[in-house]
ROZADO-706004 format. One record per residue: residue number from 1; x, y, z of N, C-alpha, C in turn. Coordinates in steps of 0.001 Angstrom, whole numbers, padded with zeros to 6 digits. Last residue first. Layout:
% residues N
 seq      nu      nv      nw     cau     cav     caw      cu      cv      cw
 NUM       X       Y       Z       X       Y       Z       X       Y       Z
...
***
This chain:
% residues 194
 seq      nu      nv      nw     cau     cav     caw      cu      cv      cw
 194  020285 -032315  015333  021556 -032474  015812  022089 -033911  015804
 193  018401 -032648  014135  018887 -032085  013278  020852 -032014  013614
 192  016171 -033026  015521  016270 -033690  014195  017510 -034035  014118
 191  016114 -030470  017501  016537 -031927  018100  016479 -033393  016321
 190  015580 -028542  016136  016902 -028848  016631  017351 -030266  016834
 189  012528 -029263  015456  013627 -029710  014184  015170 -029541  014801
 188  011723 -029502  018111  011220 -030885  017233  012597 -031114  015833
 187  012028 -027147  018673  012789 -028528  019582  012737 -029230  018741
 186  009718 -025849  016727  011475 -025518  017025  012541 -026836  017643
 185  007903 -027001  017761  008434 -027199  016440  009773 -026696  016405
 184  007606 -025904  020086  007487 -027489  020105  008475 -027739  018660
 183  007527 -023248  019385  008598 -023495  020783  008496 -025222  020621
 182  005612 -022596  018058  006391 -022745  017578  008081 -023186  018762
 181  002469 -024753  017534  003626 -024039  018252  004886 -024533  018151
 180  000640 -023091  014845  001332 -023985  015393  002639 -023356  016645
 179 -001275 -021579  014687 -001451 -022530  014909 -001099 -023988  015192
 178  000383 -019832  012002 -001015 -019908  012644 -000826 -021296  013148
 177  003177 -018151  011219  002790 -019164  010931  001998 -019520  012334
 176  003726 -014361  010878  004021 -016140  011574  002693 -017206  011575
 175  004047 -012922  007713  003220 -013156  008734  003101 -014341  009571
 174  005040 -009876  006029  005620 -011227  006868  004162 -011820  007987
 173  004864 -008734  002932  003953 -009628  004235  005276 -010320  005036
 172  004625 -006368  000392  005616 -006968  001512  004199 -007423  002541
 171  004301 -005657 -002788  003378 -005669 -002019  004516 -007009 -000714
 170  004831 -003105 -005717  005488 -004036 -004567  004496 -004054 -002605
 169  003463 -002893 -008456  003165 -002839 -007083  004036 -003504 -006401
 168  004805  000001 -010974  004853 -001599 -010079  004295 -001804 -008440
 167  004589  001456 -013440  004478  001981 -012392  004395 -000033 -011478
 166  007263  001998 -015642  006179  001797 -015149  005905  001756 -014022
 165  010126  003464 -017283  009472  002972 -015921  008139  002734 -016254
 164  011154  003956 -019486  010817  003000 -019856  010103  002410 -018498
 163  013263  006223 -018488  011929  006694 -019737  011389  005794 -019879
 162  013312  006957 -014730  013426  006257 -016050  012583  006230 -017920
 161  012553  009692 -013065  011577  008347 -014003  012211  008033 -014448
 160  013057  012129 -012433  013898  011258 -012358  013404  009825 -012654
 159  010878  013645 -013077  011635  013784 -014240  012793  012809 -013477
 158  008739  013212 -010498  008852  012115 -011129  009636  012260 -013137
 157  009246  013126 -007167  010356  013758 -008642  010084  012934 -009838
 156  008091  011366 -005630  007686  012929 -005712  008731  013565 -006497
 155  009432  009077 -006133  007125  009627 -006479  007157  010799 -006620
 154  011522  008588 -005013  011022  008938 -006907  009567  009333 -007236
 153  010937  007624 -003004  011431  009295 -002884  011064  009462 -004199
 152  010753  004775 -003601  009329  005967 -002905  009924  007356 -003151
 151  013438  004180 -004571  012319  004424 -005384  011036  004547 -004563
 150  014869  004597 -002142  015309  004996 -003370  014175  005611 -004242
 149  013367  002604 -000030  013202  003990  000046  013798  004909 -001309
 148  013742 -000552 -000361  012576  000257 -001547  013147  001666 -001318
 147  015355 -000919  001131  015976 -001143 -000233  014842 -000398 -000895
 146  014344 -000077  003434  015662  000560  003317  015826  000565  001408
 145  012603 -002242  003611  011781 -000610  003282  013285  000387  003056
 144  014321 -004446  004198  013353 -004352  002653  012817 -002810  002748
 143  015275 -003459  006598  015985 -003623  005801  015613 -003607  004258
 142  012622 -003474  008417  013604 -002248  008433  014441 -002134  006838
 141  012234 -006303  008454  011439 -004963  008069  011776 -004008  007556
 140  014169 -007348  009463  013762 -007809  008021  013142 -006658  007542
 139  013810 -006381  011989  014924 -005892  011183  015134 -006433  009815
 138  011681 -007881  012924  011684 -006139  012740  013085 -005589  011628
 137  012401 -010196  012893  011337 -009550  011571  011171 -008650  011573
 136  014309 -009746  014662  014663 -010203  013602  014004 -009766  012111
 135  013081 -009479  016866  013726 -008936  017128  014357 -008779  014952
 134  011425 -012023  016747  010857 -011156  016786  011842 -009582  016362
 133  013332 -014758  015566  012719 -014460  015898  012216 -012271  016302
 132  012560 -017237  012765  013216 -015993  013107  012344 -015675  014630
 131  012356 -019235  009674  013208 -019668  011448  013545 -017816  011874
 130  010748 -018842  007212  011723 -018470  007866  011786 -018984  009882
 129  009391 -019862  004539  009011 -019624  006143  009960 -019964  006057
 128  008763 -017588  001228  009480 -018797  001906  008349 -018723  003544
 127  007396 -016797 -001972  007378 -017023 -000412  008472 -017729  000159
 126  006726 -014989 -004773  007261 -015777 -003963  007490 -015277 -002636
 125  006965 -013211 -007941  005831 -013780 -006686  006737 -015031 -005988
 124  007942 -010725 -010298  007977 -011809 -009205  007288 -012023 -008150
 123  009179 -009289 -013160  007744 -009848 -011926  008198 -010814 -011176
 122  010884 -010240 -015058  010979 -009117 -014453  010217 -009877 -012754
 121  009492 -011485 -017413  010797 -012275 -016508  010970 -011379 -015556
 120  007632 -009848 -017635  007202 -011111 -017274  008346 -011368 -016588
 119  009324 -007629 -019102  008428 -007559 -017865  008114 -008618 -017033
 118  009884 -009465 -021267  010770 -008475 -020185  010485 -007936 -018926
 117  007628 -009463 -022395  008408 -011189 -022014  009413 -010263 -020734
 116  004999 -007822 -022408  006195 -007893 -022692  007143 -008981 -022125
 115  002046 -009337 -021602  002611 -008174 -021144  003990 -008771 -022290
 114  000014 -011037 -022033 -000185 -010228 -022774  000833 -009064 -022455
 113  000845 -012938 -019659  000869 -013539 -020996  000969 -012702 -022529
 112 -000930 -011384 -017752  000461 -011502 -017395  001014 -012041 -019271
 111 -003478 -012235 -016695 -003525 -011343 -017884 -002356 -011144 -018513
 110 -003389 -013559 -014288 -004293 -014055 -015410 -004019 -013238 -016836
 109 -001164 -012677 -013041 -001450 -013981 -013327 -002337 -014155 -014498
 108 -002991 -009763 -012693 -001297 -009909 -013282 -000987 -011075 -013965
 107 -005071 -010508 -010688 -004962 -009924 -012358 -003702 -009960 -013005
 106 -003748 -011801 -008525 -004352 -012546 -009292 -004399 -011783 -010830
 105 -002539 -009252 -007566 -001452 -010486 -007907 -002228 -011370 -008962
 104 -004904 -007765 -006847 -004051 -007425 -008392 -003139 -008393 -008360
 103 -006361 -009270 -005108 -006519 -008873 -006392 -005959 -008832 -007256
 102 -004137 -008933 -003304 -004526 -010090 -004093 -005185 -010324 -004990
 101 -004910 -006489 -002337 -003372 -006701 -003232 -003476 -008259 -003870
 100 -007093 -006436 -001760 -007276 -005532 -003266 -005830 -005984 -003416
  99 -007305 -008006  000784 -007980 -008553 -000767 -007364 -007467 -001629
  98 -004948 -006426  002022 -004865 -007973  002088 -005694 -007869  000614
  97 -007197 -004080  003089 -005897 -004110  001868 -005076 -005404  001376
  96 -009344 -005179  004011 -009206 -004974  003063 -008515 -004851  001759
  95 -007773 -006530  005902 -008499 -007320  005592 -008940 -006851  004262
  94 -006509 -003958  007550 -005893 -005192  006730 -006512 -005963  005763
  93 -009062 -002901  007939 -008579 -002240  006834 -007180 -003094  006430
  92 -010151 -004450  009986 -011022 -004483  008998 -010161 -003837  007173
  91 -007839 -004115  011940 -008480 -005452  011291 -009046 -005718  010026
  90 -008288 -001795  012822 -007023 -002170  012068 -007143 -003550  011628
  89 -010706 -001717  013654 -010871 -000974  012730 -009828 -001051  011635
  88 -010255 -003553  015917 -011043 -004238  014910 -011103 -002982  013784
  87 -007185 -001680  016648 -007897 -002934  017160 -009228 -003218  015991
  86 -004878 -000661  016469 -006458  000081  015820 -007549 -000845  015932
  85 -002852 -001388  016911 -002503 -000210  017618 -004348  000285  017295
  84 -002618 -003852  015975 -002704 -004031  017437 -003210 -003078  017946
  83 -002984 -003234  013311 -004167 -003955  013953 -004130 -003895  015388
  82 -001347 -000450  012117 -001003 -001523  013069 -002462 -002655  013801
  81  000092  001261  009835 -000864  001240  010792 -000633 -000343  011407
  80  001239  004235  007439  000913  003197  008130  000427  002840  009232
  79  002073  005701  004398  000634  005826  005121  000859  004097  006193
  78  003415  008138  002524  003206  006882  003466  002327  007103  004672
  77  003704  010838  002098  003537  009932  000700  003582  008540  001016
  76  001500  013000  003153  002458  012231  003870  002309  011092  002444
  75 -000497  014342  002355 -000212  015196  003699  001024  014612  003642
  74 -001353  014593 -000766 -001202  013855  000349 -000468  015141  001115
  73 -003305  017083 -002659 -002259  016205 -002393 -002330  015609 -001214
  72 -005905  018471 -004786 -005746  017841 -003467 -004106  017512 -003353
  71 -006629  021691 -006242 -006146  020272 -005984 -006026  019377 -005055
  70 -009033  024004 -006826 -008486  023867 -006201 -007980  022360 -005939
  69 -011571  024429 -008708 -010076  024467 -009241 -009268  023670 -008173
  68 -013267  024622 -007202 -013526  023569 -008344 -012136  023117 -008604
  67 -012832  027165 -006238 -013062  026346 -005090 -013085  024603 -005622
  66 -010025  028699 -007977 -011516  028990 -007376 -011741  027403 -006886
  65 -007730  028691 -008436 -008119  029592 -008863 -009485  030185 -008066
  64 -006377  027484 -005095 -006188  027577 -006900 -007044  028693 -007110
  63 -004517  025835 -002724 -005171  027158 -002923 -005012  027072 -004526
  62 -005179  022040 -001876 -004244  023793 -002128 -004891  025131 -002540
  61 -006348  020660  000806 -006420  021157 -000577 -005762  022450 -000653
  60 -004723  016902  001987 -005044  018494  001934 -005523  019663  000644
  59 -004886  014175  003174 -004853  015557  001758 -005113  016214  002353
  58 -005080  012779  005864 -004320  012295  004972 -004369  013011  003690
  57 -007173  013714  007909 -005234  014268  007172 -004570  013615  006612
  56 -009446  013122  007963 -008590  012910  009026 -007020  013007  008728
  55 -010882  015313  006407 -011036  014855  007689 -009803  014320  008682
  54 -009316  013832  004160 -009089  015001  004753 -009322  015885  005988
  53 -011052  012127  003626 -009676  011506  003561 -008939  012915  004642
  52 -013508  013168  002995 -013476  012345  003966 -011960  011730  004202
  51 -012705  014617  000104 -013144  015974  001530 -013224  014334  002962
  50 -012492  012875 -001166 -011415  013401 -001115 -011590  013767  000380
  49 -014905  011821 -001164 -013990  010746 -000579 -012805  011331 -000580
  48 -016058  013920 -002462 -017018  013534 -001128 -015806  012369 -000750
  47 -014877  014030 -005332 -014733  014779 -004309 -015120  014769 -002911
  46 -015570  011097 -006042 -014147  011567 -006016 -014219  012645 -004764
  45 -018329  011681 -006476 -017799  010676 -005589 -016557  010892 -005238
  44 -017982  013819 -008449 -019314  014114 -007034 -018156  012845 -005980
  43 -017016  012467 -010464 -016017  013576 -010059 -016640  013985 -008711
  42 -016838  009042 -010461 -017972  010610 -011122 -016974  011705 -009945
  41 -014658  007114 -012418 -015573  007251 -011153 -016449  008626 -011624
  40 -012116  006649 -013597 -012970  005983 -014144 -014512  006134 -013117
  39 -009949  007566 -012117 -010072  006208 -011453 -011756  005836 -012433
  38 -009107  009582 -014639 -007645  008408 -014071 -008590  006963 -013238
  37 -011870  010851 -013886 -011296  010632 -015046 -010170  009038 -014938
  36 -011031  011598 -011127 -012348  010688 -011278 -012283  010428 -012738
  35 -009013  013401 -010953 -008866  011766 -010248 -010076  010900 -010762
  34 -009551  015415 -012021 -008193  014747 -012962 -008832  013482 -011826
  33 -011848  016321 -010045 -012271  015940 -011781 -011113  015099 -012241
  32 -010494  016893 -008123 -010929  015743 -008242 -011595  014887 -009349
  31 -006811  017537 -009111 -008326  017916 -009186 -009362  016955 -008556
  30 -003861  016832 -007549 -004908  016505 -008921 -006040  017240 -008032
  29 -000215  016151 -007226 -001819  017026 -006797 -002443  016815 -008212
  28  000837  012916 -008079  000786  014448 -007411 -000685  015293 -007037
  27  000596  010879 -008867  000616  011716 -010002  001097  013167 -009082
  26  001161  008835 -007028  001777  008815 -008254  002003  010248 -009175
  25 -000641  009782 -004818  001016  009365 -004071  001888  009402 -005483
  24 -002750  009680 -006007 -002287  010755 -005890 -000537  010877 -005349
  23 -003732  006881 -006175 -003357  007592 -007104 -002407  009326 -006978
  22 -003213  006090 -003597 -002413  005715 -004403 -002674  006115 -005824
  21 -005812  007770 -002477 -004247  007531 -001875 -003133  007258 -002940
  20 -007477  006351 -004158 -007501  008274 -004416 -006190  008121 -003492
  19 -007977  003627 -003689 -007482  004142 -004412 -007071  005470 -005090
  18 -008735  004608 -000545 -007343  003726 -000782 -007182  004244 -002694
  17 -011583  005474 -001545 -010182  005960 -000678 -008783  005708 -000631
  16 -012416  003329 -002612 -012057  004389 -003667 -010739  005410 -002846
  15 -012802  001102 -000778 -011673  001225 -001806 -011607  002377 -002579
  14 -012511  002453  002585 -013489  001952  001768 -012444  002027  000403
  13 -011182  002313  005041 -011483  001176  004663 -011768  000896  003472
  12 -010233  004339  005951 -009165  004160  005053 -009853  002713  004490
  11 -012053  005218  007990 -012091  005945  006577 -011025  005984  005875
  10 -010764  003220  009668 -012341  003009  008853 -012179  004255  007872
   9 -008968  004731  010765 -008602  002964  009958 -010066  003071  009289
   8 -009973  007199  011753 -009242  007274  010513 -008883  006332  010056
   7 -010834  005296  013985 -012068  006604  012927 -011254  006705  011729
   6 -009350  004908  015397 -009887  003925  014611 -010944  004627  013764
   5 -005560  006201  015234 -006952  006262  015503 -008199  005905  014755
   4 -003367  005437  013799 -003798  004470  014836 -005163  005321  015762
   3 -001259  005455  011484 -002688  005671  011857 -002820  004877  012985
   2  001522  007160  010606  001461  006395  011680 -000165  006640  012006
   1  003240  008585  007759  002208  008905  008716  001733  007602  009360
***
């Protein structure tokens, strides 16, 4: 799903939202009682950030027994957006999702020591800067969401789990380098180099 109306970037801003997204993208349809249990919250809050997610279609609620009963799921098990396309509302909800994934890179780091050595060697954090141009980082793009798509389809089958899976954040940035220009720096290292 493709957001780009700025009413629905702001009611993707706030974190319980985001985290009722990505819990439900895992488990499937839930209650809001099963979500406020799983996110440790009051089942009142859960449900008032379900019913505002829904507003703008990202859940929907299924038909159950009675109105308590009744589950939520996603509309769409992806969710994306564009600062250009949501101007300061796509700003504000980068800005958000930017801190909570750095968040958890930092918790991992700090707590990482207490995990399984297998896991540890597993994990990975790293950067480069790349020489590319535009045409290029689209197709960088293209190519890393090609290699994940295997395991997103696995969300919604989840007896094709591995018995030893966990659940992993894979968190993707490309972002060109601020403030410098790159048409000077470019000449600067051809001309090095030849």
């Amino acid at each position: 799903m493709r957001v780009t109306d700025p009413r629905a970037l702001r009611a993707l801003t706030h974190p319980l939202r985001l985290d009722l997204l990505e819990l439900l993208a895992v488990i499937g349809p839930a209650t809001a009682a099963t979500c406020a249990r799983h996110l440790k919250v009051s089942q009142a809050s859960c449900s008032f950030h379900l019913r505002q997610l829904s507003k703008y279609g990202f859940v929907e609620q299924l038909s159950g027994k009675d109105r308590r009963e009744r589950p939520w799921q996603l509309t769409s098990i992806e969710q994306s957006w564009s600062s250009v396309e949501g101007g300061v509302a796509g700003d504000e909800l980068e800005r958000v999702f930017v801190e909570r994934e750095a968040d958890r890179i930092t918790r991992w780091a700090e707590s990482n020591s207490d995990e399984p050595e297998d896991w540890r060697r597993a994990s990975f954090l790293g950067g480069m800067t790349l020489p590319v141009d535009v045409e290029e980082l689209n197709l960088i793009a293209e190519q890393l969401l090609a290699v994940l798509r295997p395991y997103t389809e696995r969300l919604t089958h989840p007896e094709s789990w591995p018995d030893d899976a966990r659940l992993v954040r894979i968190f993707l940035s490309a972002t060109p380098t601020a403030g410098e220009d790159a048409g000077e720096l470019s000449a600067e290292l051809k001309e090095r180099h030849s």
